[in-house]
C-alpha positions in Angstrom: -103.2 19.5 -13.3 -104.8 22.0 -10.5 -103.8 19.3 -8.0 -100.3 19.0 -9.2 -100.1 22.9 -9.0 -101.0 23.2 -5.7 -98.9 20.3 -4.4 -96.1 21.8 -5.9 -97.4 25.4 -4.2 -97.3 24.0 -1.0 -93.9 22.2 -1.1 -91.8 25.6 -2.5 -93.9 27.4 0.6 -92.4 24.8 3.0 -88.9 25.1 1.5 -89.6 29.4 2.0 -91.1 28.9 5.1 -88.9 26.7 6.8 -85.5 29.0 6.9 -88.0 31.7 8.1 -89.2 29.8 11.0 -85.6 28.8 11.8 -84.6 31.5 11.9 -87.0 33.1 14.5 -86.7 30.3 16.6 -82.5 30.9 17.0 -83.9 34.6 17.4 -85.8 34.3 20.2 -83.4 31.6 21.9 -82.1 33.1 25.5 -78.7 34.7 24.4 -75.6 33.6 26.8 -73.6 36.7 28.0 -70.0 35.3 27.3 -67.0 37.6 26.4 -64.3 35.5 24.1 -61.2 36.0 22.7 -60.4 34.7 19.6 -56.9 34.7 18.2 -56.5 33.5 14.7 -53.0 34.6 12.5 -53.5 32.7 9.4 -56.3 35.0 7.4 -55.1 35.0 3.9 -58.4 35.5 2.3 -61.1 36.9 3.4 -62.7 33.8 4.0 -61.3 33.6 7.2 -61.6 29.8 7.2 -59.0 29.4 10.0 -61.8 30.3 12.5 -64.6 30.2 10.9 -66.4 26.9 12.4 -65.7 28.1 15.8 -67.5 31.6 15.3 -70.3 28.9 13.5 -71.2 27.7 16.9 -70.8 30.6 18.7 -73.6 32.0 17.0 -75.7 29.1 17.2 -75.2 28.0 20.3 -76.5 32.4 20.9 -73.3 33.5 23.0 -72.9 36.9 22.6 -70.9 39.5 24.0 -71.6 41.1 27.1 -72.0 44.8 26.5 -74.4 44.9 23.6 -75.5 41.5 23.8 -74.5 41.1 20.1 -73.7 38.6 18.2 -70.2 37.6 17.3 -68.3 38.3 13.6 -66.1 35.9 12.1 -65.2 39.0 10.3 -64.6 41.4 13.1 -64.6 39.6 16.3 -61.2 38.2 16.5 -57.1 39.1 16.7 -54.6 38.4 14.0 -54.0 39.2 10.5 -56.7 41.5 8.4 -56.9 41.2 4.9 -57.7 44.6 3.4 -60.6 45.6 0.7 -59.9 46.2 -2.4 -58.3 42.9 -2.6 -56.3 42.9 -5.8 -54.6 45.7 -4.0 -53.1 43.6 -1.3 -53.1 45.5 1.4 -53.2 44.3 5.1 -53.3 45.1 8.9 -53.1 43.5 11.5 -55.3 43.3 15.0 -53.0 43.0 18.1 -53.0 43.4 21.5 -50.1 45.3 23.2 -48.4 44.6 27.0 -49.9 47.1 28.2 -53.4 44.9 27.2 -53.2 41.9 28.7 -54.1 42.7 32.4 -57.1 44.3 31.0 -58.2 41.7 28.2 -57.6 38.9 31.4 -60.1 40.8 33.7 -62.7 41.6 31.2 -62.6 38.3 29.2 -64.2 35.0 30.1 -62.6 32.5 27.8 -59.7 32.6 25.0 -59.7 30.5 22.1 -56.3 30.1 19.6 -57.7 29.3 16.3 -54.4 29.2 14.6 -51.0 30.9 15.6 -49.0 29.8 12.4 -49.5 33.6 10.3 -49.5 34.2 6.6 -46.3 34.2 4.6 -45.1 35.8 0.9 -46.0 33.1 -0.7 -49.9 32.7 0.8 -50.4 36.2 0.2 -49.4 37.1 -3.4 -50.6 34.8 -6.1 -48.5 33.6 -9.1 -45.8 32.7 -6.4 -44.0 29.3 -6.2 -45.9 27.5 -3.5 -42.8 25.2 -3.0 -40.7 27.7 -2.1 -39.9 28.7 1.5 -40.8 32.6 1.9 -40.6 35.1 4.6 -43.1 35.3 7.2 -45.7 38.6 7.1 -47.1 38.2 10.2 -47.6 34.9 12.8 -46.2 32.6 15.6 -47.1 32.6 19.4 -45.5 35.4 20.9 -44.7 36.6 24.3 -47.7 39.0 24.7 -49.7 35.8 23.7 -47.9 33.8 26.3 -49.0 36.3 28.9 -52.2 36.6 28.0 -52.7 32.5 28.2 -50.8 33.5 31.8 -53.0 36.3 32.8 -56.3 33.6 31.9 -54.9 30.6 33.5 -53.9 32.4 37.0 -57.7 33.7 36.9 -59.1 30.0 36.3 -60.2 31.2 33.0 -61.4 29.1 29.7 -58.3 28.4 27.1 -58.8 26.8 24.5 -56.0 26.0 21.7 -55.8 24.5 19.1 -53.2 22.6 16.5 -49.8 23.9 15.5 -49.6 26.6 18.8 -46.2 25.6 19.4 -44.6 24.6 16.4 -42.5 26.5 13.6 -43.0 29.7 13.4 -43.6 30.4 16.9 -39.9 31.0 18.7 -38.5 27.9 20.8 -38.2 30.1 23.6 -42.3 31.2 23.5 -43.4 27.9 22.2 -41.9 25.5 25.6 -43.0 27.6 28.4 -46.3 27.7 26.9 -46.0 24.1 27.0 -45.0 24.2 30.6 -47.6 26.8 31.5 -50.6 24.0 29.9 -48.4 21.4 31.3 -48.2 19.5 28.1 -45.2 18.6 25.9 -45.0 18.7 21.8 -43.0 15.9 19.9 -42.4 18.4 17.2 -44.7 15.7 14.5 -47.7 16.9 13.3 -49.0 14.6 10.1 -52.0 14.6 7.9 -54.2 12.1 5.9 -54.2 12.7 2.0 -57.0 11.0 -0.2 -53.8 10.9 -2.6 -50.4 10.8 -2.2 -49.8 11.3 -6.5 -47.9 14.5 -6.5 -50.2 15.2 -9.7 -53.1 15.4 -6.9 -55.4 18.7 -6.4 -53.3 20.8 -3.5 -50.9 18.8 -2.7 -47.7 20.0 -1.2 -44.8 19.9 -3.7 -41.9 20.5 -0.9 -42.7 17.2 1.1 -41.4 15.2 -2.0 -38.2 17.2 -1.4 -37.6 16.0 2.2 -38.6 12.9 1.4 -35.5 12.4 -1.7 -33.7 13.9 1.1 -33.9 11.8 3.8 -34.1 8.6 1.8 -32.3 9.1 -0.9 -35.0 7.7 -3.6 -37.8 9.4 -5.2 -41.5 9.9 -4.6 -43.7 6.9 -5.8 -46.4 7.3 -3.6 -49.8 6.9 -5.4 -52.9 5.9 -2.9 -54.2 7.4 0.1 -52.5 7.8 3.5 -51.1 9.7 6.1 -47.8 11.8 6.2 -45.9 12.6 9.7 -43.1 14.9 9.3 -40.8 16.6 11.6 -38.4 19.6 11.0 -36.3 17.8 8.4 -37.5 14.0 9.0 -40.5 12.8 7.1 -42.7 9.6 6.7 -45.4 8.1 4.8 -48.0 5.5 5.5 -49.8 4.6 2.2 -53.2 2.3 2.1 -52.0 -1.3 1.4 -48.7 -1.2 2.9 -48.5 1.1 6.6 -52.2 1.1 6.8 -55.4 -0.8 6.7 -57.4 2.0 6.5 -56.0 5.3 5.5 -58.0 7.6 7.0 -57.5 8.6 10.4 -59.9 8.9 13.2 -61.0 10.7 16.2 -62.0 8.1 19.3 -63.8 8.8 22.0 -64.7 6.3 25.1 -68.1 6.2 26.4 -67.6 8.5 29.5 -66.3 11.3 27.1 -69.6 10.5 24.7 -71.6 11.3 27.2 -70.0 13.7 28.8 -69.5 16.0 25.9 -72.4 14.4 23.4 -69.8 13.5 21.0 -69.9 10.4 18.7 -67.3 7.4 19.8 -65.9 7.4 16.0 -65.7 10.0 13.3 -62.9 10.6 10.1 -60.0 13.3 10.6 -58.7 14.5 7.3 -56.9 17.9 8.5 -53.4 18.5 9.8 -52.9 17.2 13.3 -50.0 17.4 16.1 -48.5 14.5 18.3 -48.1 15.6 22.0 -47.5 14.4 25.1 -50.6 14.8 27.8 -48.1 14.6 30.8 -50.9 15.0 33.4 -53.8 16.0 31.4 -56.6 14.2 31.0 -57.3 12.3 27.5 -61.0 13.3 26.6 -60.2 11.7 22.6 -57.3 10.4 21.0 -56.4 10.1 16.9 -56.1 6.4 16.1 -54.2 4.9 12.5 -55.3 1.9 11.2 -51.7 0.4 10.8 -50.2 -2.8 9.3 -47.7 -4.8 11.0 -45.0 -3.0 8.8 -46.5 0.7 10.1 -46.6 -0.2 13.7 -42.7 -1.2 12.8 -42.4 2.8 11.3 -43.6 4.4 14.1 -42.0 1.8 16.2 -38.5 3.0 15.0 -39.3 6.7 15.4 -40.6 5.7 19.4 -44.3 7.0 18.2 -47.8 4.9 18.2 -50.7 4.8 16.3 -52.8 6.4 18.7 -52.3 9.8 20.2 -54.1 12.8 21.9 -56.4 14.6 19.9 -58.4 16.3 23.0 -56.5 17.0 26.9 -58.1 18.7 29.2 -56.4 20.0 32.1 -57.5 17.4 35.2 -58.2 19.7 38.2 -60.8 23.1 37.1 -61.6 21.5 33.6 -60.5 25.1 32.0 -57.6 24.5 29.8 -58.3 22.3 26.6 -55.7 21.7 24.1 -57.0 20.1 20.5 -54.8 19.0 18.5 -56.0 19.1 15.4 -57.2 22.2 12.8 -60.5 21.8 14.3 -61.9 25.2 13.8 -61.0 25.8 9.9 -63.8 24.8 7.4 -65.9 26.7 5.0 -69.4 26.5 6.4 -72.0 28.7 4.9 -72.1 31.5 8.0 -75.7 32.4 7.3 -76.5 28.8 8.7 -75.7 29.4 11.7 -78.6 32.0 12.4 -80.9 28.7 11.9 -81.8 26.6 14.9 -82.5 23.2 14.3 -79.9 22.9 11.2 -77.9 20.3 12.1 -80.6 18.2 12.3 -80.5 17.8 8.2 -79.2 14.3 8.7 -78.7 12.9 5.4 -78.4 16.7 3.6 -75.4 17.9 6.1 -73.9 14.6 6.3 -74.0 10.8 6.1 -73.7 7.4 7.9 -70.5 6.5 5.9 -68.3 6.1 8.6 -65.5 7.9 6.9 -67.3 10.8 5.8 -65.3 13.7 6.8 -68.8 16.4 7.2 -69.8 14.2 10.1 -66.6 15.8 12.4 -68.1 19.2 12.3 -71.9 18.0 13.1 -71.0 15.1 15.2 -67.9 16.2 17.5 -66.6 19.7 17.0 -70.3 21.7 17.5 -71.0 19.1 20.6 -68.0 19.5 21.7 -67.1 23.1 21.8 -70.7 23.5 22.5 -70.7 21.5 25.6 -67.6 23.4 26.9 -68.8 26.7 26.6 -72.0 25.7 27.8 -70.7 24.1 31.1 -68.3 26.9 31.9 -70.4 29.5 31.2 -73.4 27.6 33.3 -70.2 27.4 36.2 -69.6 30.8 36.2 -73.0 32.3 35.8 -73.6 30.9 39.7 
């Protein structure tokens, strides 16, 4: 019985003891001097999921900002929409930065990162609100003083990174294509996303789709099994398991050059929303790839699109504009992790070896990959 008690002692002492030493080992890691701006409109809780994976591996990774050599806040640290305490009250501001910023922000800033541009709407905002219903935008879209600022950072051979959804609705036509020309990219106007269910009975699923779907084809929703849905302003289509596609779940591919390169995986699951563009001159680092039937390569045949697509350019020349395009950042990791060095190394906690195990595209591609990016360009301009 004494035995037992002390193995038992000795085990909850690891488990204490562990987070401790963890802990002072990310401590006492060298900082990186790095000043970042973050730009994320779509806060509608104070969650602040939108960004919250990239200000995860900020912190691990120990950038910090250059004038107190503090950390970074996923609560403070970033531009966009503010949700206000008390909460029930509903109250919110907004972080923004005027004309008369940009020149500034460009000089003092190293990198920019565009979490998410889309903004928070009526309906996102209040509860009790039909979710199906279009509603009037609070605050969100790429605007001209954002266009700038990308300007402002390019001209200087600055980081930019953006990600998904940077150029579609809201953001005016007018803003949204010459960003596109300044990144030298062009958006088809599809963005899609994989659904473990299609049954409009399923956990969050978007009512409105069915209603463009009866639209366009003049027959009801009957869609029951996984898949993936690519819509565009008023045109929709579904690829269900069994019929479109092999496997429904899509994927994030990488070639060998690119593992390496970045310390990526070559394969890992994709289940957010995603964009289709056009990499023009960009390089491919990874690309989105649908396991389609004959009869799917036939749907996206017909609407000129493939099964594989971009999911990571980078610009060919410097290696300092990166488009992803997919909600890469958004996720709803503990923060407090990310003060532990040595945490993603919980193989088998954190994730699995199921191939399409969705937690493996945070620990095996995003951190690498955002880390390795940072990393190099802040090594590049440390010299």
């Amino acid at each position: 019985m004494k035995k037992t008690l002390i193995i038992v002692v000795v085990i909850l002492a690891v488990i204490i003891a562990l987070p401790v030493i963890n802990l002072v080992r990310w401590a006492f890691q060298p900082k990186k001097p790095l000043d970042i701006i973050l730009v994320d409109k779509t806060v509608p809780t104070v969650d602040r999921e939108k960004h919250k994976l990239f200000s995860w591996v900020v912190t691990n990774e120990r950038f910090v900002k250059r004038e107190n050599q503090s950390s970074y806040s996923y609560v403070d640290d970033y531009y966009g929409f503010v949700p206000k305490r008390p909460l029930r009250e509903k109250q919110w501001d907004k972080r923004d930065y005027r004309l008369t910023d940009v020149i500034k922000l460009a000089e003092k800033n190293d990198a920019v990162y565009f979490a998410d541009t889309y903004g928070v709407f009526f309906n996102d905002w209040w509860t009790g609100i039909n979710k199906s219903r279009k509603s009037r935008k609070l605050f969100g879209g790429l605007n001209n003083n954002d266009f700038l600022l990308i300007k402002e950072m390019k001209d200087r051979n600055k980081l930019i990174i953006m990600e998904y959804n940077s150029f579609d609705y809201p953001t005016a036509q007018f803003e949204s294509v010459r960003t596109q020309e300044k990144l030298g990219l062009s958006f088809s106007g599809w963005t899609g996303k994989y659904f473990s269910s299609l049954d409009t009975t399923a956990n969050d699923f978007p009512v409105w789709m069915t209603a463009m779907y009866r639209k366009q084809y003049s027959k009801s929703w009957k869609f029951k099994k996984a898949g993936v849905v690519i819509l565009k302003e008023k045109e929709i289509l579904v690829l269900e398991e069994g019929t479109q596609l092999k496997n429904p779940m899509v994927h994030i591919i990488t070639d060998q050059e690119n593992c390496k390169k970045y310390g990526v995986v070559d394969k890992v699951a994709f289940d957010k929303w995603f964009d289709l563009i056009d990499p023009m001159n960009n390089k491919t680092v990874s690309k989105f790839r649908l396991e389609t039937t004959a009869l799917g390569d036939t749907l996206l045949a017909q609407n000129d699109l493939t099964n594989e697509f971009p999911a990571v350019i980078c610009e060919p020349t410097a290696g300092r504009v990166y488009y992803f395009s997919g909600d890469f950042a958004s996720g709803k990791m503990p923060y407090a992790t990310s003060m532990l060095k040595g945490v993603d190394k919980m193989k088998g906690i954190l994730y699995s070896e199921k191939p399409d195990d969705t937690r493996r595209f945070f620990w095996l591609y995003y951190k690498p990959l955002l880390s390795g990016i940072l990393t190099d360009y802040y090594h590049s301009i440390k010299k």
